[in-house]
VOFI-624668 format. One record per residue (C-alpha): chain; x, y, z. Coordinates in steps of 0.2 Angstrom, whole numbers, plus 5000, padded with zeros to 4 digits. Layout:
{chain->A, east->X, north->Y, up->Z}
...
***
This chain:
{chain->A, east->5932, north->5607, up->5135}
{chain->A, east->5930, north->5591, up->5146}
{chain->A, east->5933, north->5576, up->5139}
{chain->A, east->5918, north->5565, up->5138}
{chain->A, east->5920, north->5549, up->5151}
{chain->A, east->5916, north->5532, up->5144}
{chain->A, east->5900, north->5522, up->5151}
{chain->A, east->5891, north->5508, up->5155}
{chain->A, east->5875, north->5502, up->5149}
{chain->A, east->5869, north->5507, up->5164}
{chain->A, east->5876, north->5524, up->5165}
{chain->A, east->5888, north->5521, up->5176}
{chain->A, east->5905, north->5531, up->5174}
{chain->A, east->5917, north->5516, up->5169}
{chain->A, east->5935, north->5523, up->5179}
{chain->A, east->5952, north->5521, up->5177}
{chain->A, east->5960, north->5514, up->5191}
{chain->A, east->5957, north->5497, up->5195}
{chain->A, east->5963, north->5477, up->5189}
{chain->A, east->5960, north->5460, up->5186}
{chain->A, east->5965, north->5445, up->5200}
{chain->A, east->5969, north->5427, up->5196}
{chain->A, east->5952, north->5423, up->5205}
{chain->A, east->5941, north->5433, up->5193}
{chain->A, east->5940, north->5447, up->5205}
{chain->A, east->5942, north->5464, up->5204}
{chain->A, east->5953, north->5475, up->5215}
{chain->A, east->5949, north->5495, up->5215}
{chain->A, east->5966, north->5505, up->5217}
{chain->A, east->5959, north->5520, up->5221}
{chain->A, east->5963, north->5519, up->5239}
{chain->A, east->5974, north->5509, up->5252}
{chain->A, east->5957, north->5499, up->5256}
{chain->A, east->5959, north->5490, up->5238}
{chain->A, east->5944, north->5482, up->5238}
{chain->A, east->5941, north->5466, up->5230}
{chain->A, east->5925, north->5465, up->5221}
{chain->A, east->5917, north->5451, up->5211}
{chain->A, east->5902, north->5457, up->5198}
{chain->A, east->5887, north->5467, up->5208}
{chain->A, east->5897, north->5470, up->5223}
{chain->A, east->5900, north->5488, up->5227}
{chain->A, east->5917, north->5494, up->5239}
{chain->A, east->5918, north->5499, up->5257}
{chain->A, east->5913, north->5519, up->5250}
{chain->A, east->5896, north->5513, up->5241}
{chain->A, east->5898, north->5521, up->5226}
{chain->A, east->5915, north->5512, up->5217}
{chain->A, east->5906, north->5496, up->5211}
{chain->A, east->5912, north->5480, up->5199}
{chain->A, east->5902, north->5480, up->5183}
{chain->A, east->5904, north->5468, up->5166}
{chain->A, east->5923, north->5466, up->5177}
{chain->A, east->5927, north->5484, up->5177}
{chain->A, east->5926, north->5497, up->5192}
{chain->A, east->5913, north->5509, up->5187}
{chain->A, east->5907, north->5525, up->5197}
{chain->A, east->5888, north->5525, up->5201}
{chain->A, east->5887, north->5541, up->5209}
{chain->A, east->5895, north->5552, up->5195}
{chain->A, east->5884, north->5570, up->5191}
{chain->A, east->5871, north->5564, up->5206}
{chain->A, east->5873, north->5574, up->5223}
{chain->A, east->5866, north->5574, up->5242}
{chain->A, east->5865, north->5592, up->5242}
{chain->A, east->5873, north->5609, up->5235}
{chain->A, east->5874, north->5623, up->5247}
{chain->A, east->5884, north->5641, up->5246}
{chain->A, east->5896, north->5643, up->5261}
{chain->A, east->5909, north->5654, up->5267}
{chain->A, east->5927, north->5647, up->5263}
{chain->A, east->5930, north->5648, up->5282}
{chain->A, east->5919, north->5633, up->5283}
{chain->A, east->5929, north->5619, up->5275}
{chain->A, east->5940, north->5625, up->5286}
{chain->A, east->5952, north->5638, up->5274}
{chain->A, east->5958, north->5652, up->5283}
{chain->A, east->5972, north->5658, up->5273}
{chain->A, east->5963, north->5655, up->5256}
{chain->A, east->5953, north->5670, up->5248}
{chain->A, east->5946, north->5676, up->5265}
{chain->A, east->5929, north->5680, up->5265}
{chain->A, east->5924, north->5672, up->5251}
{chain->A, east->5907, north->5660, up->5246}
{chain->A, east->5911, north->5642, up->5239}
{chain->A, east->5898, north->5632, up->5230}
{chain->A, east->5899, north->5615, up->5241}
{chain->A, east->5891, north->5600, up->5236}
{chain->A, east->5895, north->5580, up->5242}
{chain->A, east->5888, north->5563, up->5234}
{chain->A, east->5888, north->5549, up->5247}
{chain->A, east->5898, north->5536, up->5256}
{chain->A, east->5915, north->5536, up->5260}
{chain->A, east->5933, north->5526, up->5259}
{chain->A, east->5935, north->5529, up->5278}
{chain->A, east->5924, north->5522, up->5292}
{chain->A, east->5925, north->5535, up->5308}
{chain->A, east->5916, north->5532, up->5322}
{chain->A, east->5913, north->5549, up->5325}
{chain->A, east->5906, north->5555, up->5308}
{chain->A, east->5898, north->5571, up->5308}
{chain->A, east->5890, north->5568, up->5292}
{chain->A, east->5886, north->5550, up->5294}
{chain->A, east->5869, north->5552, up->5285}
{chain->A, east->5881, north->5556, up->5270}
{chain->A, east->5896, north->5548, up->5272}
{chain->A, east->5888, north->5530, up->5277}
{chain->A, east->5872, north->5532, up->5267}
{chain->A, east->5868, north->5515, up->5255}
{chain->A, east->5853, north->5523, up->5248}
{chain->A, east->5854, north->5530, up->5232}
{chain->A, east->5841, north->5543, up->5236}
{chain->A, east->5852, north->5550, up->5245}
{chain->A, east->5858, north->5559, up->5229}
{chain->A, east->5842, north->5566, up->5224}
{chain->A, east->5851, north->5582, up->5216}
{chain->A, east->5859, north->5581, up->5199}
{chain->A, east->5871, north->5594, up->5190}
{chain->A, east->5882, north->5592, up->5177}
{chain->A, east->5900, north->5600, up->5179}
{chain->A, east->5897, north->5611, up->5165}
{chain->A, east->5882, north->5619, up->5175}
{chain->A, east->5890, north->5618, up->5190}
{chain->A, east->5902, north->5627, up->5186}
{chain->A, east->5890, north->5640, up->5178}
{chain->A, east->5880, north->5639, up->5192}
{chain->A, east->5895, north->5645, up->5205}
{chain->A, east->5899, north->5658, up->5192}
{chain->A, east->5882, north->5666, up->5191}
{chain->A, east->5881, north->5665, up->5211}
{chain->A, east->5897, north->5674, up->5215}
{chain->A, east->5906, north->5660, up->5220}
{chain->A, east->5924, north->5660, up->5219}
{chain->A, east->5928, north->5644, up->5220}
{chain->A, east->5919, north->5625, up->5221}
{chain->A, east->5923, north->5613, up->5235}
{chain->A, east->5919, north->5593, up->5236}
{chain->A, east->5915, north->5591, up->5252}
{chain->A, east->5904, north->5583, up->5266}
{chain->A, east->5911, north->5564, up->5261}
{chain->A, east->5926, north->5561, up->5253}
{chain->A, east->5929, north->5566, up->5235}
{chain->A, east->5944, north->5553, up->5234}
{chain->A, east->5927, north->5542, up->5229}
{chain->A, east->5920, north->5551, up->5217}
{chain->A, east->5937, north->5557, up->5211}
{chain->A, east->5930, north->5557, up->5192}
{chain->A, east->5916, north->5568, up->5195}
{chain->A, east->5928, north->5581, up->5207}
{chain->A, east->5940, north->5581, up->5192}
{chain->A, east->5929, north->5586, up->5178}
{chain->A, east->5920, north->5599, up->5189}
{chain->A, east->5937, north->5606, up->5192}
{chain->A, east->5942, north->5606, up->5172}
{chain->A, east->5925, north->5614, up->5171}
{chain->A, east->5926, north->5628, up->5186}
{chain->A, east->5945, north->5631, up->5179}
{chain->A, east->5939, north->5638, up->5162}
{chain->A, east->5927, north->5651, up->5171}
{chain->A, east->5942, north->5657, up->5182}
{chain->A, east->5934, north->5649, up->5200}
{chain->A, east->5945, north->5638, up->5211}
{chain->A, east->5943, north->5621, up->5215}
{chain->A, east->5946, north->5613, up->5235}
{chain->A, east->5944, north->5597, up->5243}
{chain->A, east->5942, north->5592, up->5258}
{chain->A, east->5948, north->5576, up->5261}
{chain->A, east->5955, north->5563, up->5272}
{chain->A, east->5969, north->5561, up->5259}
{chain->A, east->5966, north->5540, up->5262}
{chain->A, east->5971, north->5537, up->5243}
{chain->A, east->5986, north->5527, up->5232}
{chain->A, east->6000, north->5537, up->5224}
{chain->A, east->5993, north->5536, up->5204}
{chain->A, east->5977, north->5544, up->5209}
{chain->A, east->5984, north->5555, up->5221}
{chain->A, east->5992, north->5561, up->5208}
{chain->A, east->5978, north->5563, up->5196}
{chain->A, east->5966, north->5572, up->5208}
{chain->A, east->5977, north->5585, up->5214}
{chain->A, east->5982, north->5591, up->5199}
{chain->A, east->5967, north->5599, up->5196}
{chain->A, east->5964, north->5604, up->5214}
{chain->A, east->5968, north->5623, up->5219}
{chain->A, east->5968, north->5621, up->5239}
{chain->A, east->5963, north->5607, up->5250}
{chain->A, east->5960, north->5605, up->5269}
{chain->A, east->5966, north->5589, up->5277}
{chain->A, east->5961, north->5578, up->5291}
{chain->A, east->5973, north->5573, up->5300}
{chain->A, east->5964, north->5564, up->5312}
{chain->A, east->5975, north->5560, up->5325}
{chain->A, east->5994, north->5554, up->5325}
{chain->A, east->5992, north->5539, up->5331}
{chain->A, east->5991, north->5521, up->5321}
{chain->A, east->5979, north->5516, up->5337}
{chain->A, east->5968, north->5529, up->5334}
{chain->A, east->5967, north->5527, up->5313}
{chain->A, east->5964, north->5506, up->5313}
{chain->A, east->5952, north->5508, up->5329}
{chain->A, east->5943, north->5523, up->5325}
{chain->A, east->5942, north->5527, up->5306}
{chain->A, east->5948, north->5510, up->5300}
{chain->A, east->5960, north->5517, up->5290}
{chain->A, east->5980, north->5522, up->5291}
{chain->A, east->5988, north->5535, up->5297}
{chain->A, east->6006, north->5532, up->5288}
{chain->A, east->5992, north->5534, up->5269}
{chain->A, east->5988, north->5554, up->5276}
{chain->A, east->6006, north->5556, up->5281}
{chain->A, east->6012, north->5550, up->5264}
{chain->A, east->5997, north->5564, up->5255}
{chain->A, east->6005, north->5576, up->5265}
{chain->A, east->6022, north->5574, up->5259}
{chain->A, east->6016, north->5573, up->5242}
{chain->A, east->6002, north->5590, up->5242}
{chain->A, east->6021, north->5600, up->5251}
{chain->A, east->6036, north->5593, up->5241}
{chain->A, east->6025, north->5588, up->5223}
{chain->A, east->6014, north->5603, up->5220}
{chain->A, east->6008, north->5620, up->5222}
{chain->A, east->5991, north->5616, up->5231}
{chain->A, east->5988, north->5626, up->5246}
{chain->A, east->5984, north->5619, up->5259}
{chain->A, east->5976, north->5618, up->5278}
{chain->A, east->5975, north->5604, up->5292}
{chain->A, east->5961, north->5599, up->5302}
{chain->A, east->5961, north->5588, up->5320}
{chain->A, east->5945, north->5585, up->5327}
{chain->A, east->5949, north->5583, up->5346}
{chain->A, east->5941, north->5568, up->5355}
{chain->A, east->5944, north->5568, up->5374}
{chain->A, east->5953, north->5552, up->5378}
{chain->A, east->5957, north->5548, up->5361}
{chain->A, east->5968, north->5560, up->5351}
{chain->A, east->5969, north->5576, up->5363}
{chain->A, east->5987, north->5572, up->5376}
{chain->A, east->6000, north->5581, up->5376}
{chain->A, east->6011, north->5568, up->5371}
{chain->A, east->6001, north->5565, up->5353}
{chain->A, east->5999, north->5583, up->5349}
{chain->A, east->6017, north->5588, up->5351}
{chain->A, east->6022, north->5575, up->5342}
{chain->A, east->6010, north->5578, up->5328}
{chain->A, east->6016, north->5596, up->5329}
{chain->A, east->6033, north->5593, up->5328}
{chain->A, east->6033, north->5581, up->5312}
{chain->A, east->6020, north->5597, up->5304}
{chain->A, east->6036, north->5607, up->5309}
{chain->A, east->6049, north->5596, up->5302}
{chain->A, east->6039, north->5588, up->5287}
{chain->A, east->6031, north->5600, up->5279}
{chain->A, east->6037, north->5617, up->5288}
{chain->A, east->6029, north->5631, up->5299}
{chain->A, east->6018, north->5641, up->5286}
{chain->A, east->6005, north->5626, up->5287}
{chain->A, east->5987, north->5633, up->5296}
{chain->A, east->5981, north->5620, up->5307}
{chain->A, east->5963, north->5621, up->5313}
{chain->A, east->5959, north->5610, up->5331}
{chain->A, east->5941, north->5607, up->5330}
{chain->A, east->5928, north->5601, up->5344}
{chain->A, east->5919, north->5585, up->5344}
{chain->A, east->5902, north->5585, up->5348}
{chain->A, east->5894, north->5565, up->5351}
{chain->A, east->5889, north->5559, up->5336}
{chain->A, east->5884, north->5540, up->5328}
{chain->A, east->5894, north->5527, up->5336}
{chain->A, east->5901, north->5538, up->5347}
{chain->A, east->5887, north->5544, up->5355}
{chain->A, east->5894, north->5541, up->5375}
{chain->A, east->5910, north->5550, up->5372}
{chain->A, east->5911, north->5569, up->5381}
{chain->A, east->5909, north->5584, up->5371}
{chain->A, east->5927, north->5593, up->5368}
{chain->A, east->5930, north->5606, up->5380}
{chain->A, east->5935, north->5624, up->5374}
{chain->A, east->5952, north->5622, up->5384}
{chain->A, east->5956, north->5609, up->5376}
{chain->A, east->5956, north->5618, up->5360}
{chain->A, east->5967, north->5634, up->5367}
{chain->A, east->5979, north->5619, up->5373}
{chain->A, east->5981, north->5611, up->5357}
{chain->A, east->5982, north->5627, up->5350}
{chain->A, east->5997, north->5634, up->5361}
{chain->A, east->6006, north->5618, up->5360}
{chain->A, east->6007, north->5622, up->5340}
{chain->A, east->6011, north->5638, up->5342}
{chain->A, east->6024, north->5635, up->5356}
{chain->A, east->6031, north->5620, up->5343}
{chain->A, east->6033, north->5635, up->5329}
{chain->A, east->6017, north->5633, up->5320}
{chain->A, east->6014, north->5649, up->5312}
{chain->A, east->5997, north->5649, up->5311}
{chain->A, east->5985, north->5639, up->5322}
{chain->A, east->5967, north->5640, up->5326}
{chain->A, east->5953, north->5633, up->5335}
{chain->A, east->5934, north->5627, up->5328}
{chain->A, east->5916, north->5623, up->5331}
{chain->A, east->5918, north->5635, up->5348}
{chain->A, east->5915, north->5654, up->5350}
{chain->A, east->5934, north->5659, up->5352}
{chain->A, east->5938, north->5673, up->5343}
{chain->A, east->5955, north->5675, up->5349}
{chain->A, east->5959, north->5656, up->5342}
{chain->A, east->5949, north->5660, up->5327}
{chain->A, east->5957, north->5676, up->5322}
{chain->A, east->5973, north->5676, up->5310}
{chain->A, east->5988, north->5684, up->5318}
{chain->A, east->6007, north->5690, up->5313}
{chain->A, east->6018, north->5677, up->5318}
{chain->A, east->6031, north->5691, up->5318}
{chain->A, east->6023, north->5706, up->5328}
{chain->A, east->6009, north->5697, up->5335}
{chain->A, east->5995, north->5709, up->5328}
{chain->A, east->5979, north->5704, up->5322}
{chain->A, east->5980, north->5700, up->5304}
{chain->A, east->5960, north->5695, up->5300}
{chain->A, east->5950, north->5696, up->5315}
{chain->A, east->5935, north->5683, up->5316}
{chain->A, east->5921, north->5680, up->5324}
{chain->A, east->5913, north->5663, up->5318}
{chain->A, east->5914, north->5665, up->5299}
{chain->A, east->5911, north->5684, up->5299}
{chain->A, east->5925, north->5694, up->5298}
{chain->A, east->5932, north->5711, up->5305}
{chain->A, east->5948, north->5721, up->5306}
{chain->A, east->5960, north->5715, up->5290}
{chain->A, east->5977, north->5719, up->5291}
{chain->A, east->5988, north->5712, up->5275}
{chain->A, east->5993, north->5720, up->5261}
{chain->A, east->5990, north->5709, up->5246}
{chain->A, east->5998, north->5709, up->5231}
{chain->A, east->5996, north->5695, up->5217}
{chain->A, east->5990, north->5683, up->5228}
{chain->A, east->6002, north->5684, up->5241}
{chain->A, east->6002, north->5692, up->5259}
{chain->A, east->6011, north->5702, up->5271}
{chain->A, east->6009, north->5709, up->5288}
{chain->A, east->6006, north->5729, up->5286}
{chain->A, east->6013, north->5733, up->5300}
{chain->A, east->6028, north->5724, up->5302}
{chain->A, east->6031, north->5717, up->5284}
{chain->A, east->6030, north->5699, up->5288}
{chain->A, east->6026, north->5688, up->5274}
{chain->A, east->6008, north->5680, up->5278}
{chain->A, east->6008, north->5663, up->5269}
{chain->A, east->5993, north->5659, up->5257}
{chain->A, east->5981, north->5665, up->5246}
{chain->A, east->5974, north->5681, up->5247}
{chain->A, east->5969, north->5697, up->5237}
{chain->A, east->5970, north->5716, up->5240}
{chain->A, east->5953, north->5716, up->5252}
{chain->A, east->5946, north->5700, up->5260}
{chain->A, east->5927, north->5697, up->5254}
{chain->A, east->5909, north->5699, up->5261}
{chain->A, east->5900, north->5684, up->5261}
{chain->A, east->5899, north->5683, up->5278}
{chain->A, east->5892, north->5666, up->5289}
{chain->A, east->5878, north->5664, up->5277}
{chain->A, east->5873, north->5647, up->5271}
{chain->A, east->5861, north->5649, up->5257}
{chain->A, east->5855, north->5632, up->5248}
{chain->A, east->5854, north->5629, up->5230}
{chain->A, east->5844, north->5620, up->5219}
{chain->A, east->5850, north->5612, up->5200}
{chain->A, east->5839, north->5617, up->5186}
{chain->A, east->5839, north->5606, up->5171}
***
């Protein structure tokens, strides 16, 4: 059973990781930000507040939305194929990219933004009942609402369902720790490879992700998948992307999935041009070329870049088409993979026959 988190007389979830200045203020550790607070003042993410001197989460059980979605979607391609997740965010975020795609989330300072409600113990029983199997904390970081992420994972763990986030990985080592330790799979953002880009365009650092990286490869057993949204002009040379692909390689080895996704203008990035589909298929091959096993291409109709290949024999392991899938070709056999018709191991999380859900996106609603 979960343990029952300490309050506030406001109700706020009162949180671990946090301590006292010599000035009186109060520095949040949760992330490399380590915001500064005085009473009443919340952090950069909104929800991560200072209250009677402590940091206390306001945004713990409360939710901008919960929605079924193909695992595919988070991106997970290697992950129990086929599959639905019960997907839900909060609001706000440690980061501040200029190209959020789910700014209305992410950079929301209005509490009724989280109009939904759910407890982890009924969301849990909620993604059983469904036919979910597995939860995901999604659509803003769950780094911020770390508290909340962990007991719905304690809660999803004791009905058998599998727990992802899909995170940015900005975050200290101690709570690094703490979070994925309940985590089953994760995508990361690795938003460029570039300093430049981090400080300019998310305010954040690249060297923090890096450092999550390491840890999620060399500290544990969560499977995971990277995700680089191309912006033309920013992120998207050569140069950058065969360097990021060669310290993938060398860092943390050639069985990671990597997902190149296309940007589309969005909130203060409004005048920047759409990514092109080539771009995509370039980045792609300049992974591949660099001995990335398995690397795709997103938010564009491609399903040649979108479909899971042998990196032995070269033939087509899960055919793709958007989130619905077609021809399988892995023999699976307690969770793990391999090529049917050449033998190659296939690196991830799989069971004997990919699922059905299909590209459906089907909303849910909390009853109390």
């Amino acid at each position: 059973m979960i343990a029952q988190r300490e309050t506030t007389p406001a109700g706020n979830v009162i949180t671990n990781y946090w301590h006292k200045l010599d000035d009186g203020r109060i520095q949040c550790d949760v992330c490399p930000r380590a915001c500064k607070l005085r009473e009443g003042q919340q952090g950069l993410c909104f929800v991560r507040a200072c209250e009677d001197d402590q940091i206390v989460l306001t945004s713990y059980g409360r939710s901008s939305g919960f929605c079924i979605d193909p695992i595919e979607k988070k991106p997970l391609n290697h992950f129990l194929p086929g599959t639905p997740v019960l997907s839900f965010g909060t609001a706000g975020c440690n980061l501040a990219c200029k190209f959020c795609q789910n700014w209305d989330m992410s950079k929301s300072r209005q509490m009724d933004t989280l109009a939904d409600q759910a407890s982890p113990e009924q969301l849990a029983a909620v993604a059983a009942k469904t036919g979910c199997r597995s939860l995901a904390f999604t659509y803003n970081d769950p780094v911020i609402f770390m508290e909340y992420a962990i007991d719905v994972a304690q809660a999803a763990a004791e009905r058998n369902l599998k727990s992802v986030a899909v995170t940015a990985g900005y975050m200290c080592d101690k709570p690094r720790e703490a979070f994925f330790r309940y985590m089953d799979a994760a995508n990361v953002d690795l938003k460029a490879f570039t300093e430049r880009f981090y400080q300019k365009i998310c305010g954040a650092s690249l060297q923090a992700t890096l450092e999550t990286l390491l840890y999620l490869k060399h500290e544990t057993s969560v499977w995971f998948e990277l995700t680089t949204l191309l912006i033309p002009g920013e992120n998207d040379s050569d140069q950058e992307l065969h360097a990021m692909c060669q310290w993938i390689v060398e860092n943390l080895g050639v069985d990671v999935p990597i997902h190149f996704t296309a940007f589309h203008p969005d909130w203060k990035m409004m005048n920047h041009a759409r990514t092109p589909a080539s771009t995509l298929t370039r980045a792609r091959q300049i992974a591949l070329n660099s001995g990335i096993r398995y690397a795709y291409t997103g938010n564009v109709h491609d399903s040649k870049g979108g479909s899971t290949h042998c990196h032995q024999c070269n033939s087509v392991l899960l055919e793709r088409d958007w989130y619905v899938l077609g021809a399988w070709g892995i023999d699976a056999s307690e969770g793990k993979g391999a090529c049917q018709n050449c033998g190659a191991a296939v690196a991830g999380v799989f069971e004997s026959q990919p699922g059905t859900w299909g590209s459906r996106r089907v909303p849910v609603k909390m009853v109390s």
